[in-house]
Rosetta silent file (secondary structure, phi, psi, omega in degrees, C-alpha in Angstrom):
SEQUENCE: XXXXXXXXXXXXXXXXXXXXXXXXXXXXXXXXXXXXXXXXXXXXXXXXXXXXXXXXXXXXXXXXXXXXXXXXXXXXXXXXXXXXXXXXXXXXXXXXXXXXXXXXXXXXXXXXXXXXXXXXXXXXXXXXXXXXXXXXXXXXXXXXXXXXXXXXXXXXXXXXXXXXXXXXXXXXXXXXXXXXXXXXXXXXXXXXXXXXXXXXXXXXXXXXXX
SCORE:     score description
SCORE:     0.000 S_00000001
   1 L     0.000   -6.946 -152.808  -28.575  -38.069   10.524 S_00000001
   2 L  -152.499   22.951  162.553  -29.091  -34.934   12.798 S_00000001
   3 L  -117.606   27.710  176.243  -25.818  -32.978   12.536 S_00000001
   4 L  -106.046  -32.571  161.273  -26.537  -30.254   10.018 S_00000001
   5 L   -50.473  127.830  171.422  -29.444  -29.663   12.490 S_00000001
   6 L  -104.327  -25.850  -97.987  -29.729  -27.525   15.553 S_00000001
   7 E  -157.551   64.058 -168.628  -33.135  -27.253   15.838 S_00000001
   8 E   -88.322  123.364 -176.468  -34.980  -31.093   16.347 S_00000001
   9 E  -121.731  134.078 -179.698  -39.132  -30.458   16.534 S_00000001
  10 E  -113.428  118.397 -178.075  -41.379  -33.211   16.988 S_00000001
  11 L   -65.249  149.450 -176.616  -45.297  -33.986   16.177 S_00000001
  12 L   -86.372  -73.351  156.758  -46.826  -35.714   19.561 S_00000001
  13 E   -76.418  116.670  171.312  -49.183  -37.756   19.189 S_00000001
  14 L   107.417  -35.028  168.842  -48.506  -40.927   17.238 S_00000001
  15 L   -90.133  -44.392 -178.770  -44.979  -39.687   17.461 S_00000001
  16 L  -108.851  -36.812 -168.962  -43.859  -39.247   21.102 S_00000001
  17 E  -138.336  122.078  175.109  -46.898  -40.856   22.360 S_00000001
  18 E   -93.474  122.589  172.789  -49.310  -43.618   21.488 S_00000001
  19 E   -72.609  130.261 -170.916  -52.989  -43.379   21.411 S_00000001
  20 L   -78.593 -173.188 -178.749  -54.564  -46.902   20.997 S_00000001
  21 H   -63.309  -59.019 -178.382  -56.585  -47.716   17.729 S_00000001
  22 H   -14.864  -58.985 -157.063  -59.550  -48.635   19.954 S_00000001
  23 H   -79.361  -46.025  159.244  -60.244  -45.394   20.937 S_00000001
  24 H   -53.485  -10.675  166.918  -60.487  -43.275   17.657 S_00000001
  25 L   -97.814    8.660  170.999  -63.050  -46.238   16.700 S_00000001
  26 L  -124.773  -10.771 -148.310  -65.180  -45.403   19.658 S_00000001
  27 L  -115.191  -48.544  177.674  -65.068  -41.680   20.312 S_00000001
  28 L   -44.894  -53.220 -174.148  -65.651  -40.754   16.300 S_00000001
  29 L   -82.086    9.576  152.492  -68.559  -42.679   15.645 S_00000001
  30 H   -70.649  -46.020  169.159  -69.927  -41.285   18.968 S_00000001
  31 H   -93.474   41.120 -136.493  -69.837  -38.041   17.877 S_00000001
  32 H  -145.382  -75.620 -168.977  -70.371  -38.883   14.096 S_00000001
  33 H   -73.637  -26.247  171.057  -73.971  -40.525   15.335 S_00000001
  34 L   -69.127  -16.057 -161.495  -74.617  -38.306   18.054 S_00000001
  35 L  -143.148    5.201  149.470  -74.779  -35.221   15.514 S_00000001
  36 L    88.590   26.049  143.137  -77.023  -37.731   12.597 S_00000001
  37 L  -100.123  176.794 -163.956  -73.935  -38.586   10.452 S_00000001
  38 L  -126.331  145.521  171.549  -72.925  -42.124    8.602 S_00000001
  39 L  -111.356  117.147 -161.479  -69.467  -43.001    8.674 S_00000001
  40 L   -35.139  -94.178  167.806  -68.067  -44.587    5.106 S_00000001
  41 L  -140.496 -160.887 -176.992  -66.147  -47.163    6.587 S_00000001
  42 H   -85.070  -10.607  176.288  -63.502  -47.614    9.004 S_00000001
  43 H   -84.100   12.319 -175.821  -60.695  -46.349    7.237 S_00000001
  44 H   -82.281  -25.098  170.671  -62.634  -43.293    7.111 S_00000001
  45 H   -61.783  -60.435  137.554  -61.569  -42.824   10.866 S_00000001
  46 H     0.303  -92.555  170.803  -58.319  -43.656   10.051 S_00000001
  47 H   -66.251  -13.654  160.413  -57.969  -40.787    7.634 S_00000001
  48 H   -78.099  -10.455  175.495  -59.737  -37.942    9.770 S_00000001
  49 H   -84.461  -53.714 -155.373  -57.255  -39.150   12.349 S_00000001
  50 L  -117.805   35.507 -178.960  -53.900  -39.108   10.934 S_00000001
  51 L  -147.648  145.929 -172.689  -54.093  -37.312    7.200 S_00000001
  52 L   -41.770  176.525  168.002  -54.319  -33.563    6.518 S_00000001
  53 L    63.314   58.946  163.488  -57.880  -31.827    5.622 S_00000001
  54 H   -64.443  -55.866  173.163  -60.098  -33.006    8.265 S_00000001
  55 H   -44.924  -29.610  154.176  -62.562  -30.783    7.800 S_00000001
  56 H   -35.618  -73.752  174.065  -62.740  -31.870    4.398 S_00000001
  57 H   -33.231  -54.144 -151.357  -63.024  -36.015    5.886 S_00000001
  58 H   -57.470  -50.035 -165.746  -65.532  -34.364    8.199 S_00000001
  59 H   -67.092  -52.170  169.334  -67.859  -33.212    5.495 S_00000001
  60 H   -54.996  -45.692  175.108  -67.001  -35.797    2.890 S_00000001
  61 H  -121.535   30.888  155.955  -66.814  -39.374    4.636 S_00000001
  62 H  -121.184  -23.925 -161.744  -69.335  -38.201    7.771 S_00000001
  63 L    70.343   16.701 -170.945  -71.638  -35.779    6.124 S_00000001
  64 L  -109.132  172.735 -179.805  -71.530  -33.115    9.020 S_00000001
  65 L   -76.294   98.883 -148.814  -70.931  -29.562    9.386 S_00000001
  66 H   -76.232  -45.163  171.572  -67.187  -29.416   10.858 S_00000001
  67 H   -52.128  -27.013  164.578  -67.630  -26.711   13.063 S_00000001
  68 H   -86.738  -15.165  165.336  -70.531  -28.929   14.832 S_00000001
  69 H   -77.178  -56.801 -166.108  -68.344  -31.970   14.981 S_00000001
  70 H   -31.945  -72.901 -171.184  -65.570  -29.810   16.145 S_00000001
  71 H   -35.168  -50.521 -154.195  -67.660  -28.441   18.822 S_00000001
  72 H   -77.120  -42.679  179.786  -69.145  -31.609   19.934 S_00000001
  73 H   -51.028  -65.663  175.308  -65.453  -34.015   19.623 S_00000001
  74 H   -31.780   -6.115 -156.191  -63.930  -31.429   21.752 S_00000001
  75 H  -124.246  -27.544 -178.033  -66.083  -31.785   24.772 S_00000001
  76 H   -86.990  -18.979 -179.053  -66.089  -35.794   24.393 S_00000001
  77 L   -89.897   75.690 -166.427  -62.861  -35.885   23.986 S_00000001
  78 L   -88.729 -166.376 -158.849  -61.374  -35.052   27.212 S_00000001
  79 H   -91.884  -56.909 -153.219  -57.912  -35.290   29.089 S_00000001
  80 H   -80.818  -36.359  148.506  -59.045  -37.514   31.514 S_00000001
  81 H   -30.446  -78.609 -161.741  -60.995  -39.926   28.392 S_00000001
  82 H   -69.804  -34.079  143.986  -57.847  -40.255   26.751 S_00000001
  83 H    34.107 -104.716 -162.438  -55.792  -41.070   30.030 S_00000001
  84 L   -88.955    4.020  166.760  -55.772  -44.390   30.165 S_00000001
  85 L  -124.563   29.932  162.349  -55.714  -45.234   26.459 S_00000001
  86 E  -152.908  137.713 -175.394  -52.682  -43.764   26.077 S_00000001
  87 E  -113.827  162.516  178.721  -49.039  -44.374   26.642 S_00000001
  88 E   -84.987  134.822  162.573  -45.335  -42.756   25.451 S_00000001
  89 L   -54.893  151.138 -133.190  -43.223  -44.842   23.169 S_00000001
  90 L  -100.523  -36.204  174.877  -40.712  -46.479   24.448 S_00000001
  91 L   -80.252   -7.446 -154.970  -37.921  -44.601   22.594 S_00000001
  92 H   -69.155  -70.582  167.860  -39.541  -41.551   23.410 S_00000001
  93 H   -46.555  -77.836 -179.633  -38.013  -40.091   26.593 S_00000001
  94 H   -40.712  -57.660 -177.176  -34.975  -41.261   26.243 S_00000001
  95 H   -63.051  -45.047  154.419  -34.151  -39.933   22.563 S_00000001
  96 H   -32.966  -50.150 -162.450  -35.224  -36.229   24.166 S_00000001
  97 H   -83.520  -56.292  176.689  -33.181  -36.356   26.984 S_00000001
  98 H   -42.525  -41.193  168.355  -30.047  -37.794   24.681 S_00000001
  99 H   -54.357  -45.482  163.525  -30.998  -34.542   22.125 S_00000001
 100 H   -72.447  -17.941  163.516  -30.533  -32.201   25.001 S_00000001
 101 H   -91.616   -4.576  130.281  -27.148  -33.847   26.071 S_00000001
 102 L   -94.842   25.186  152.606  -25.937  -32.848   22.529 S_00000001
 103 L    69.845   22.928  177.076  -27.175  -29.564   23.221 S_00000001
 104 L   -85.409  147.690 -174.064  -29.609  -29.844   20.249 S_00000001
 105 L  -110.869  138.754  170.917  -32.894  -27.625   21.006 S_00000001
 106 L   -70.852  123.467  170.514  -36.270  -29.492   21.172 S_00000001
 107 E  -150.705  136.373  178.168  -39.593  -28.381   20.187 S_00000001
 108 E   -82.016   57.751 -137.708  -43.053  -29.893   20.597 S_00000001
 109 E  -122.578  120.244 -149.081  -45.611  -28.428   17.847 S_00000001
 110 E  -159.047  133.903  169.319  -49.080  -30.541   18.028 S_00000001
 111 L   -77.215  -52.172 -178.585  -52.521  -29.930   16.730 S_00000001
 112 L   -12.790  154.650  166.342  -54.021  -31.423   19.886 S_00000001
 113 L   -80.588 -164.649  168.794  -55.447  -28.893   22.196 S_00000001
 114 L   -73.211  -76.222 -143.971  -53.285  -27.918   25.919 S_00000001
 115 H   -58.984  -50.515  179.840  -55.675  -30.126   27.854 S_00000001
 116 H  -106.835   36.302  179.140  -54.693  -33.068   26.122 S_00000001
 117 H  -111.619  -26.050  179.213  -51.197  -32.554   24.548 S_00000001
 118 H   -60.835  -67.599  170.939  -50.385  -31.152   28.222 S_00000001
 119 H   -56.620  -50.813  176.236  -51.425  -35.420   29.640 S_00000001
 120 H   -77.774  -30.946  152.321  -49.440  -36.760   27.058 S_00000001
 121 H   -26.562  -42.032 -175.237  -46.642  -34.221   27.624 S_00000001
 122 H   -66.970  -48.011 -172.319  -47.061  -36.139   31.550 S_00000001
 123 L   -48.425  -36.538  138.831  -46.426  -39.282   29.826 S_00000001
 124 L    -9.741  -64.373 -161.890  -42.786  -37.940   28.789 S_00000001
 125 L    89.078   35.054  174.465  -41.595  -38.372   32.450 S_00000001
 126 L    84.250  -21.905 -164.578  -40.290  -35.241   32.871 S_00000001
 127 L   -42.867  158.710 -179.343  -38.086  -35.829   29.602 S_00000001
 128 L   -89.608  125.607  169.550  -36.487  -32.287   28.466 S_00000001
 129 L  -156.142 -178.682 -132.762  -37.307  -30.048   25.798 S_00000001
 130 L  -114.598  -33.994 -174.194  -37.140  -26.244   24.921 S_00000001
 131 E  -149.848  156.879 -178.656  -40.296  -25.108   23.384 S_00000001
 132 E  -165.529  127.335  168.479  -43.964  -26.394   22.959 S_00000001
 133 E  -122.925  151.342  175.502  -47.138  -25.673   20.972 S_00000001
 134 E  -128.913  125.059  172.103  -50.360  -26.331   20.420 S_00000001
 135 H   -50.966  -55.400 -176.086  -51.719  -25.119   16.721 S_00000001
 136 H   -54.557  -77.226 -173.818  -55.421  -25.590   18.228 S_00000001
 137 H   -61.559  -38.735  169.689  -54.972  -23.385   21.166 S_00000001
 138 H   -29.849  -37.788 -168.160  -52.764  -20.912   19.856 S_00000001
 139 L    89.365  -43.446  167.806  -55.955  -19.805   16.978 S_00000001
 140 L     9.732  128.028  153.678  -53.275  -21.117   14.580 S_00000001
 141 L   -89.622  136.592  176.302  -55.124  -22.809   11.430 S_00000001
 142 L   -15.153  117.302  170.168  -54.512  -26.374   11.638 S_00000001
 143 L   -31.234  118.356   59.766  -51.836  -28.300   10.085 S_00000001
 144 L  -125.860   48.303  166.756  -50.258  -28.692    7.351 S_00000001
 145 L   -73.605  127.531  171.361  -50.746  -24.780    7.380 S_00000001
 146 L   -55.782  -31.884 -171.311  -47.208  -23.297    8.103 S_00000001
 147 L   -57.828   28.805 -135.748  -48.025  -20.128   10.296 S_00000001
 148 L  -158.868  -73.517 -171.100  -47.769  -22.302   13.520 S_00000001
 149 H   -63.034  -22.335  175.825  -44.648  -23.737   12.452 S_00000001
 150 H   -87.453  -23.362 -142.164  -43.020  -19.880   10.959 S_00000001
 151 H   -99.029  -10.480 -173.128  -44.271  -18.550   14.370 S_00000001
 152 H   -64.217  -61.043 -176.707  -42.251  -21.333   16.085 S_00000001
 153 H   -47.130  -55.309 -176.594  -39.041  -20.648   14.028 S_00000001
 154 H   -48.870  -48.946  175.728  -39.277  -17.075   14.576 S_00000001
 155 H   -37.973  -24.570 -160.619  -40.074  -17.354   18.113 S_00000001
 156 L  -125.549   15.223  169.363  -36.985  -19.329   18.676 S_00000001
 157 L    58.473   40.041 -157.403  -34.874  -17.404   16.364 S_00000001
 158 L  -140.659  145.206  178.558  -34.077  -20.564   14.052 S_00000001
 159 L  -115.278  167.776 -175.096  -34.253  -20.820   10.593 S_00000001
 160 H   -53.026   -9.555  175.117  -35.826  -23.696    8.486 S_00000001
 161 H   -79.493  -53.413 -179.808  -32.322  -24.840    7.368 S_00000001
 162 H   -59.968    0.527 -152.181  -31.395  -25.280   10.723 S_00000001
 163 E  -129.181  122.524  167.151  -34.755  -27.391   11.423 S_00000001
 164 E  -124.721  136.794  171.013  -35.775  -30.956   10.970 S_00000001
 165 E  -121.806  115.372  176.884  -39.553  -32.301   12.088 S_00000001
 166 E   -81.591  111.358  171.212  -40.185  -35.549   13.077 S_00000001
 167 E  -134.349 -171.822  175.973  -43.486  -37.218   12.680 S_00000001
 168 L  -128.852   26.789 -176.769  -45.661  -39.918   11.741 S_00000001
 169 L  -127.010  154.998  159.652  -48.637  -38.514    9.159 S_00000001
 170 H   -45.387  -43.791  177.793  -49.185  -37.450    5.843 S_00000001
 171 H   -50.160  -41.686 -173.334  -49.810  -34.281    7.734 S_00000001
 172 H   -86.043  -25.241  156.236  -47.017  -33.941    9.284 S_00000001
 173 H   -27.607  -64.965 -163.348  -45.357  -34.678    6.000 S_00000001
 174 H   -78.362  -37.804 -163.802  -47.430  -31.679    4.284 S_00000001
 175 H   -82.604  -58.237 -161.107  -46.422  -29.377    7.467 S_00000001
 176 H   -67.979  -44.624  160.035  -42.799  -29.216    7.589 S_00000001
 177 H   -22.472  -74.177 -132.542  -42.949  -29.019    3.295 S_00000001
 178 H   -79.984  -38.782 -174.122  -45.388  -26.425    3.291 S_00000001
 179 H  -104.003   32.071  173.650  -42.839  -24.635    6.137 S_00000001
 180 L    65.383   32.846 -166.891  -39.378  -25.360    4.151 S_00000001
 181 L  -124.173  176.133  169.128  -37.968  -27.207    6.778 S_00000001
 182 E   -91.540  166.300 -134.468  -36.557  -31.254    6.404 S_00000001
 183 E  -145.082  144.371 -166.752  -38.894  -34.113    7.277 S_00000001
 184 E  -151.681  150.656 -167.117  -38.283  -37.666    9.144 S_00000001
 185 E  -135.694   93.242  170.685  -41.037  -40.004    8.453 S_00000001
 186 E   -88.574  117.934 -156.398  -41.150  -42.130   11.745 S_00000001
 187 L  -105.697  124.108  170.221  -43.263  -45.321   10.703 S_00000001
 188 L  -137.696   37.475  157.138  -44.730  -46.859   13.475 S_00000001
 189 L    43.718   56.855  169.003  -47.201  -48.777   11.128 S_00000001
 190 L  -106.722  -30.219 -168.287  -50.618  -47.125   12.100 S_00000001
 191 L  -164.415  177.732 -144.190  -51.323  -46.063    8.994 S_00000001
 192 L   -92.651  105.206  167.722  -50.468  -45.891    5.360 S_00000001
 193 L   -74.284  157.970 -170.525  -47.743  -42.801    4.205 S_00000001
 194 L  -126.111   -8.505 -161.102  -47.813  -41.611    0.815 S_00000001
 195 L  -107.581   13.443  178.510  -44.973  -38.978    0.978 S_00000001
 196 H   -35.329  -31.068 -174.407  -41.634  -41.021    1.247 S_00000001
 197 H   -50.807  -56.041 -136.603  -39.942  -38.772   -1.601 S_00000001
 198 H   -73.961   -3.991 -173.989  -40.272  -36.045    0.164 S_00000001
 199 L   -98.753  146.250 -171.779  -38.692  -37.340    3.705 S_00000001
 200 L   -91.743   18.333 -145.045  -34.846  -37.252    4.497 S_00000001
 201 L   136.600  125.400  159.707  -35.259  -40.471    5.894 S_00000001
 202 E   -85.376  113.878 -177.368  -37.673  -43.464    6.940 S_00000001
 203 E  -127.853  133.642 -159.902  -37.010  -44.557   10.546 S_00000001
 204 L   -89.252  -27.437  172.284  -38.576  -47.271   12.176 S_00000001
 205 L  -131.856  146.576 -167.946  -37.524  -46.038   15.675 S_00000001
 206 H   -90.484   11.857  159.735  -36.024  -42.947   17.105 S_00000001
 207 H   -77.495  -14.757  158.636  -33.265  -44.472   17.993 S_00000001
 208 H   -72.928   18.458  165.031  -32.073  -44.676   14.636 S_00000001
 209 H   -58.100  -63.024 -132.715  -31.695  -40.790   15.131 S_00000001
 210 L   -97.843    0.000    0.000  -28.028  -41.690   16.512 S_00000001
Protein backbone atom coordinates (compact mmCIF):
# COMPACT_ATOMS: atom_id res chain seq x y z
CA UNK A 1 0.00 0.00 0.00
CA UNK A 2 2.86 2.53 0.84
CA UNK A 3 5.61 1.78 -1.71
CA UNK A 4 5.18 4.41 -4.38
CA UNK A 5 5.41 6.66 -1.26
CA UNK A 6 8.33 8.26 0.47
CA UNK A 7 6.76 10.74 2.24
CA UNK A 8 3.91 9.13 5.01
CA UNK A 9 2.06 12.38 6.93
CA UNK A 10 -0.44 11.84 9.43
CA UNK A 11 -3.56 13.96 10.99
CA UNK A 12 -3.29 13.53 15.05
CA UNK A 13 -5.97 13.63 16.69
CA UNK A 14 -8.56 10.95 16.04
CA UNK A 15 -5.77 9.47 14.03
CA UNK A 16 -2.66 8.84 16.18
CA UNK A 17 -4.47 9.63 19.26
CA UNK A 18 -7.89 9.27 20.80
CA UNK A 19 -9.85 11.93 22.43
CA UNK A 20 -12.95 10.42 24.22
CA UNK A 21 -16.54 11.37 22.95
CA UNK A 22 -17.34 12.57 26.49
CA UNK A 23 -15.31 15.36 26.35
CA UNK A 24 -16.28 17.28 23.08
CA UNK A 25 -19.95 16.88 24.71
CA UNK A 26 -18.85 18.76 27.75
CA UNK A 27 -16.31 21.39 26.78
CA UNK A 28 -18.59 22.69 23.55
CA UNK A 29 -21.69 23.27 25.19
CA UNK A 30 -19.63 25.03 27.93
CA UNK A 31 -18.44 27.42 25.78
CA UNK A 32 -21.54 27.37 23.39
CA UNK A 33 -23.69 28.52 26.74
CA UNK A 34 -21.14 30.44 28.34
CA UNK A 35 -21.08 32.96 25.24
CA UNK A 36 -25.52 32.79 25.00
CA UNK A 37 -25.60 30.20 22.14
CA UNK A 38 -28.15 27.02 21.56
CA UNK A 39 -26.66 24.04 20.27
CA UNK A 40 -28.97 22.13 17.40
CA UNK A 41 -28.42 18.86 18.62
CA UNK A 42 -25.71 16.60 19.41
CA UNK A 43 -24.53 15.74 16.17
CA UNK A 44 -23.98 19.31 15.84
CA UNK A 45 -20.82 18.72 18.10
CA UNK A 46 -19.97 15.96 16.20
CA UNK A 47 -19.67 17.98 13.03
CA UNK A 48 -17.75 21.14 14.47
CA UNK A 49 -15.45 18.44 15.76
CA UNK A 50 -14.43 16.28 13.00
CA UNK A 51 -15.84 17.95 9.47
CA UNK A 52 -14.30 20.90 7.61
CA UNK A 53 -15.86 24.63 7.97
CA UNK A 54 -16.13 25.11 11.57
CA UNK A 55 -16.55 28.43 11.55
CA UNK A 56 -19.35 27.94 9.38
CA UNK A 57 -20.90 25.00 12.28
CA UNK A 58 -19.95 27.77 14.68
CA UNK A 59 -22.27 30.35 13.24
CA UNK A 60 -24.84 28.01 11.77
CA UNK A 61 -25.65 25.15 14.42
CA UNK A 62 -24.47 27.54 17.66
CA UNK A 63 -25.42 30.97 16.55
CA UNK A 64 -22.09 32.69 17.75
CA UNK A 65 -19.55 34.88 16.39
CA UNK A 66 -16.48 32.38 15.67
CA UNK A 67 -13.86 34.55 16.58
CA UNK A 68 -15.62 34.77 20.23
CA UNK A 69 -16.01 31.05 20.45
CA UNK A 70 -12.54 30.70 19.19
CA UNK A 71 -11.30 32.97 21.79
CA UNK A 72 -13.20 31.57 24.60
CA UNK A 73 -12.68 27.33 23.48
CA UNK A 74 -9.08 28.09 23.43
CA UNK A 75 -8.62 29.11 26.98
CA UNK A 76 -11.09 26.18 28.22
CA UNK A 77 -9.59 23.96 26.37
CA UNK A 78 -6.31 23.39 27.87
CA UNK A 79 -3.36 20.77 27.75
CA UNK A 80 -3.74 19.76 31.06
CA UNK A 81 -8.09 19.48 30.48
CA UNK A 82 -7.53 17.20 27.79
CA UNK A 83 -4.82 15.03 29.68
CA UNK A 84 -6.58 12.57 31.05
CA UNK A 85 -9.30 12.12 28.44
CA UNK A 86 -7.03 11.18 26.10
CA UNK A 87 -4.99 8.24 25.01
CA UNK A 88 -2.76 7.00 21.66
CA UNK A 89 -4.15 4.17 19.64
CA UNK A 90 -2.87 1.20 20.06
CA UNK A 91 -1.41 0.81 16.52
CA UNK A 92 -0.11 4.10 16.78
CA UNK A 93 3.51 3.96 17.98
CA UNK A 94 4.33 1.07 16.68
CA UNK A 95 3.27 1.70 12.88
CA UNK A 96 5.72 5.06 13.24
CA UNK A 97 8.52 3.43 14.51
CA UNK A 98 8.05 0.39 11.73
CA UNK A 99 7.76 3.57 8.94
CA UNK A 100 11.09 4.82 10.08
CA UNK A 101 12.72 1.27 9.91
CA UNK A 102 11.77 1.39 6.15
CA UNK A 103 13.34 4.60 6.04
CA UNK A 104 10.00 6.20 4.99
CA UNK A 105 9.87 10.01 6.33
CA UNK A 106 7.05 10.90 8.81
CA UNK A 107 5.21 14.01 9.22
CA UNK A 108 2.69 15.21 11.80
CA UNK A 109 0.39 18.17 10.32
CA UNK A 110 -2.61 18.94 12.96
CA UNK A 111 -4.98 21.78 13.37
CA UNK A 112 -4.70 21.52 17.15
CA UNK A 113 -2.67 24.21 18.69
CA UNK A 114 1.37 23.26 20.19
CA UNK A 115 0.00 23.14 23.72
CA UNK A 116 -2.16 20.41 23.01
CA UNK A 117 -0.89 18.52 19.88
CA UNK A 118 2.60 18.79 21.83
CA UNK A 119 0.52 16.27 25.09
CA UNK A 120 -0.71 14.09 22.61
CA UNK A 121 2.61 14.04 20.73
CA UNK A 122 3.73 12.69 24.75
CA UNK A 123 1.27 10.05 24.29
CA UNK A 124 3.40 8.64 21.20
CA UNK A 125 6.08 7.31 23.66
CA UNK A 126 8.81 8.71 22.16
CA UNK A 127 7.70 6.98 18.75
CA UNK A 128 9.86 8.57 15.72
CA UNK A 129 9.01 10.93 13.16
CA UNK A 130 10.68 13.67 10.93
CA UNK A 131 8.61 16.72 10.82
CA UNK A 132 5.59 18.27 12.76
CA UNK A 133 3.00 21.05 12.46
CA UNK A 134 0.50 22.77 13.84
CA UNK A 135 -1.86 24.79 11.13
CA UNK A 136 -3.25 26.85 14.29
CA UNK A 137 0.03 28.01 15.54
CA UNK A 138 1.83 28.41 12.49
CA UNK A 139 -1.10 31.54 11.35
CA UNK A 140 -1.81 28.91 8.67
CA UNK A 141 -5.73 29.08 7.74
CA UNK A 142 -7.24 26.04 8.97
CA UNK A 143 -7.78 22.90 7.19
CA UNK A 144 -8.81 21.70 4.43
CA UNK A 145 -6.88 24.91 3.19
CA UNK A 146 -3.64 23.58 1.47
CA UNK A 147 -0.98 26.34 2.37
CA UNK A 148 -0.06 24.38 5.62
CA UNK A 149 0.22 21.28 3.81
CA UNK A 150 2.36 23.11 0.37
CA UNK A 151 4.50 24.74 3.15
CA UNK A 152 5.13 21.23 4.59
CA UNK A 153 6.04 19.69 1.15
CA UNK A 154 8.23 22.45 0.32
CA UNK A 155 9.81 22.58 3.60
CA UNK A 156 10.78 19.01 3.30
CA UNK A 157 11.60 19.13 -0.28
CA UNK A 158 8.86 16.40 -1.27
CA UNK A 159 6.49 16.53 -3.81
CA UNK A 160 2.72 15.59 -3.60
CA UNK A 161 3.34 12.45 -5.74
CA UNK A 162 5.68 11.31 -3.38
CA UNK A 163 3.06 11.98 -0.39
CA UNK A 164 0.23 10.07 1.11
CA UNK A 165 -1.94 11.56 4.34
CA UNK A 166 -3.49 9.54 6.67
CA UNK A 167 -6.50 10.56 8.60
CA UNK A 168 -9.80 10.09 9.95
CA UNK A 169 -12.26 13.27 8.83
CA UNK A 170 -14.02 14.62 6.08
CA UNK A 171 -11.44 17.26 6.65
CA UNK A 172 -8.74 15.54 6.39
CA UNK A 173 -10.24 14.07 3.28
CA UNK A 174 -10.78 17.77 1.79
CA UNK A 175 -6.98 18.61 2.92
CA UNK A 176 -4.80 16.27 1.20
CA UNK A 177 -7.41 16.76 -2.18
CA UNK A 178 -7.33 20.32 -2.00
CA UNK A 179 -3.16 19.76 -1.68
CA UNK A 180 -2.86 17.00 -4.64
CA UNK A 181 -1.49 14.54 -2.55
CA UNK A 182 -3.19 10.63 -1.98
CA UNK A 183 -5.54 10.05 0.94
CA UNK A 184 -6.03 6.92 3.47
CA UNK A 185 -9.30 7.09 5.16
CA UNK A 186 -8.52 5.42 8.62
CA UNK A 187 -12.11 4.55 10.05
CA UNK A 188 -12.08 4.25 13.53
CA UNK A 189 -15.97 4.64 13.62
CA UNK A 190 -16.36 8.10 15.40
CA UNK A 191 -18.07 9.54 12.90
CA UNK A 192 -19.73 9.29 9.56
CA UNK A 193 -17.20 9.80 6.15
CA UNK A 194 -18.67 10.91 3.06
CA UNK A 195 -15.52 10.93 0.80
CA UNK A 196 -14.63 7.16 0.18
CA UNK A 197 -14.19 7.83 -3.75
CA UNK A 198 -11.77 9.96 -3.24
CA UNK A 199 -9.43 7.74 -0.73
CA UNK A 200 -6.75 5.17 -2.01
CA UNK A 201 -7.91 3.00 0.52
CA UNK A 202 -10.28 2.36 3.67
CA UNK A 203 -8.30 0.91 6.60
CA UNK A 204 -9.68 -0.13 9.68
CA UNK A 205 -6.25 -0.13 11.45
CA UNK A 206 -2.82 1.06 10.66
CA UNK A 207 -1.58 -1.98 10.60
CA UNK A 208 -3.10 -2.74 7.46
CA UNK A 209 -0.42 -0.16 6.18
CA UNK A 210 1.97 -3.37 5.83
Amino acid sequence: MLNKYKHISFDLDGTLVHTVPEYRHEIVPMVVKELGGEIKNKHSIDKFWFESDRNNAIKNDFGLEPTSFWNLFRKVDSAEKRFSHTRAYDDAERTLRKLKQMNKIVSIITGAPHHIANMEIEKLNGAPYDFYLSVTDNKFPEKPDSQSFNYVLEKMNLKPSETVYIGNSNEDAYYAKNAGVSFIYLERKEHEFDLKDYAINTIQSLDELF
